[in-house]
C-alpha positions as CSV (number, residue, x, y, z in Angstrom):
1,X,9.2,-25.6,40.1
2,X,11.6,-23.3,38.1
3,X,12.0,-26.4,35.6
4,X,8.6,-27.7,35.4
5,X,7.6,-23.7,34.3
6,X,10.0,-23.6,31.8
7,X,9.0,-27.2,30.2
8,X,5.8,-26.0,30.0
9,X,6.9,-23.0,28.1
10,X,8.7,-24.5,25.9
11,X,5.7,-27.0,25.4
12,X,3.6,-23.9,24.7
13,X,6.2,-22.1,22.3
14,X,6.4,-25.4,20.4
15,X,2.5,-26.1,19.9
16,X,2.2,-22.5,18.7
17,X,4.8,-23.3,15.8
18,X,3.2,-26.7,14.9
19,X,0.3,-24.9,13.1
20,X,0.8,-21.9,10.3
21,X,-2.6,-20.7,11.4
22,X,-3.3,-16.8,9.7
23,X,-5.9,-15.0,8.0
24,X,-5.7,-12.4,5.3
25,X,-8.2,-9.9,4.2
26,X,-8.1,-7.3,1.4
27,X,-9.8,-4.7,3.7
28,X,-6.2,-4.0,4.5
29,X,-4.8,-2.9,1.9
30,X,-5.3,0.0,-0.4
31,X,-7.2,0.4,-4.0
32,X,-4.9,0.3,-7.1
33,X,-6.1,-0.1,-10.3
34,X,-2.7,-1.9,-11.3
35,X,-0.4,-3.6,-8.8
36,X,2.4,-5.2,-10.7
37,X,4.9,-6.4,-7.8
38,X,4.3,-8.8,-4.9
39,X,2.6,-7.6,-1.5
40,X,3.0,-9.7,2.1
41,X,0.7,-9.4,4.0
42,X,-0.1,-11.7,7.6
43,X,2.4,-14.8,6.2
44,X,0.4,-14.5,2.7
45,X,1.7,-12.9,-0.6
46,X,-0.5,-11.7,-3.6
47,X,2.1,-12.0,-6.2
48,X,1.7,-10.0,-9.4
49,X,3.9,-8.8,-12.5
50,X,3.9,-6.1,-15.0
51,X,3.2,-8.8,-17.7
52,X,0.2,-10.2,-15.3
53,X,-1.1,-7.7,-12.9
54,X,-3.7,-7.4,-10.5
55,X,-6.2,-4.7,-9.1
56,X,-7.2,-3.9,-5.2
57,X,-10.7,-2.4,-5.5
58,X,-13.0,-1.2,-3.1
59,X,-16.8,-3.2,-2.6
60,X,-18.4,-3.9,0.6
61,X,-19.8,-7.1,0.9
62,X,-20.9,-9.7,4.1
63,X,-20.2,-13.2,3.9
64,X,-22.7,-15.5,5.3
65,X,-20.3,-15.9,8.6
66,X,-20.9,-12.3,9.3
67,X,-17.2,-11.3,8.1
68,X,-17.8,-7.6,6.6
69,X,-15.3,-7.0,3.9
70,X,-14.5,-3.8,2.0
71,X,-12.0,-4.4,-0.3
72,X,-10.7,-7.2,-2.6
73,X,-8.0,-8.0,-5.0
74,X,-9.2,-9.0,-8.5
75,X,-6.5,-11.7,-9.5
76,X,-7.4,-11.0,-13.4
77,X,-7.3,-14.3,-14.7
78,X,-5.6,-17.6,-14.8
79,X,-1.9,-17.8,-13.0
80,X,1.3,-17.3,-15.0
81,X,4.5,-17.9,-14.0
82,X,3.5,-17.9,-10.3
83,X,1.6,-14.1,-11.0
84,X,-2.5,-14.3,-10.0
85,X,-1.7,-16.1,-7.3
86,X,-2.3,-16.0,-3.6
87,X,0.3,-18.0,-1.6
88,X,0.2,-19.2,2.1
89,X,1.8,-21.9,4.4
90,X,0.0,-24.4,6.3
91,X,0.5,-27.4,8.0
92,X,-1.4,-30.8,7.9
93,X,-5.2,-30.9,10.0
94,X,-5.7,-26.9,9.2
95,X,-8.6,-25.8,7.2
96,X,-8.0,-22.9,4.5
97,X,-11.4,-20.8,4.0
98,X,-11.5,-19.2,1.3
99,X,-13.9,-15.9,0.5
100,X,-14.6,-14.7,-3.0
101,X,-16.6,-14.2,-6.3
102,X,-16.8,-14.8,-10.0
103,X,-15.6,-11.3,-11.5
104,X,-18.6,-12.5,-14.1
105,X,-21.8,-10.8,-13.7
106,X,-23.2,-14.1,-14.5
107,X,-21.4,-16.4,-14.6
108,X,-20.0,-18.9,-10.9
109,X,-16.4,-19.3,-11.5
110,X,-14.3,-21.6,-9.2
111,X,-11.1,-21.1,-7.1
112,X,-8.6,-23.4,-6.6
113,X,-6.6,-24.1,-3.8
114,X,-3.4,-25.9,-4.8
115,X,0.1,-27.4,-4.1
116,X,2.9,-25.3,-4.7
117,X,3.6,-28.2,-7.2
118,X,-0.5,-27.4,-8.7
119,X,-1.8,-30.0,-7.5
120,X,-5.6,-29.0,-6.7
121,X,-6.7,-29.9,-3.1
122,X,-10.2,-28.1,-3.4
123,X,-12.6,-26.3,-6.1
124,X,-14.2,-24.2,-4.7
125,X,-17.3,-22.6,-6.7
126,X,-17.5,-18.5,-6.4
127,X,-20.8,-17.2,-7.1
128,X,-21.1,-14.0,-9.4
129,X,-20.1,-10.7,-8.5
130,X,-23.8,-9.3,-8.1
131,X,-24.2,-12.2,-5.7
132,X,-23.5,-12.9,-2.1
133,X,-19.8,-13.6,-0.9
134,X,-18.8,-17.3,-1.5
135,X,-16.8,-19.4,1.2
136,X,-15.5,-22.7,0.9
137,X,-12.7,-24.9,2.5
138,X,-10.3,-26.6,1.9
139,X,-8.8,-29.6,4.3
140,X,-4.7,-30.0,4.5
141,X,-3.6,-33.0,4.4
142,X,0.6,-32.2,4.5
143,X,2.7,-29.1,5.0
144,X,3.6,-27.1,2.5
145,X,2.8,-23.9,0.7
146,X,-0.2,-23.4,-1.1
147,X,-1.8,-20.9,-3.5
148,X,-5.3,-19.7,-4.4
149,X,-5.6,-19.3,-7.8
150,X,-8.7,-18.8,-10.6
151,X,-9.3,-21.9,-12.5
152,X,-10.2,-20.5,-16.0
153,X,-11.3,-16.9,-15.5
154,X,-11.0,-14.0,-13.5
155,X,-12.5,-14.0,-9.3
156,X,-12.6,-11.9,-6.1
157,X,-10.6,-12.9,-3.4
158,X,-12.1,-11.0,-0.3
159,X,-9.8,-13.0,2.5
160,X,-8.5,-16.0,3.1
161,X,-8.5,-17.7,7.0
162,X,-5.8,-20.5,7.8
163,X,-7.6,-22.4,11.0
């Protein structure tokens, strides 16, 4: 009996590992007007430089799942040298959903998730800032690291769920 609990912990110990499953939400962390160094938070790290910073601001907003946010980080622009750039783990079969907005009063801007080699896996359009939170997913096909990352412009991450 002794052995047959023990295989089944290990079982159990092993299937939790298989999956890098996580969530991250700017709610927990604090306003800056200028973060220039990287912050981990949950398994994901919002990496920023002095050359390409970010900003944490406060905004409440609802997604149309019902997740209530009141912060985000404001990436600023396109990635440079790895800076503007949201980076996770996850493993083949997960789903990345993604929650954010154009920085653009006007204008839908997209979100990319990507390879840690840039290769895009999903676009995902962000609707302005005046509008209502944006959420789209993105289906992994391998394991790897990945990043969120604003195509062209500047965009609002608000959280970002590893299922």
């Amino acid at each position: 009996m002794k052995k047959i609990c023990v295989a089944v912990t290990a079982l159990l110990a092993a299937g939790a590992l298989a999956f890098a499953e996580g969530s991250f939400t700017a709610n927990d962390l604090e306003p800056s007007d200028s973060v220039t160094k990287k912050i981990e938070l949950n398994g994901f790290t919002i990496n920023a430089s002095k050359e390409k910073e970010i900003r944490i601001m406060a905004k409440k907003k609802t997604a149309p799942d019902g997740t209530s946010f009141t912060r985000l980080v404001d990436l600023r622009g396109k990635p440079s040298s790895g800076a503007r750039t949201i980076t996770f783990s996850a493993k083949a079969g997960e789903t990345v959903v993604v929650y954010g907005n154009s920085a653009s009063k006007t204008d839908k801007r997209n979100a990319l998730v990507q390879t840690d080699k840039k290769k895009t896996v999903a676009s995902i359009k962000l609707e302005p800032q005046s509008g209502e939170v944006s959420m789209g997913e993105a289906k992994i096909t391998e394991d790897g690291t990945y990043q969120v990352a604003a195509e062209n412009s500047g965009i609002y991450i608000y959280g970002i769920t590893v299922k």
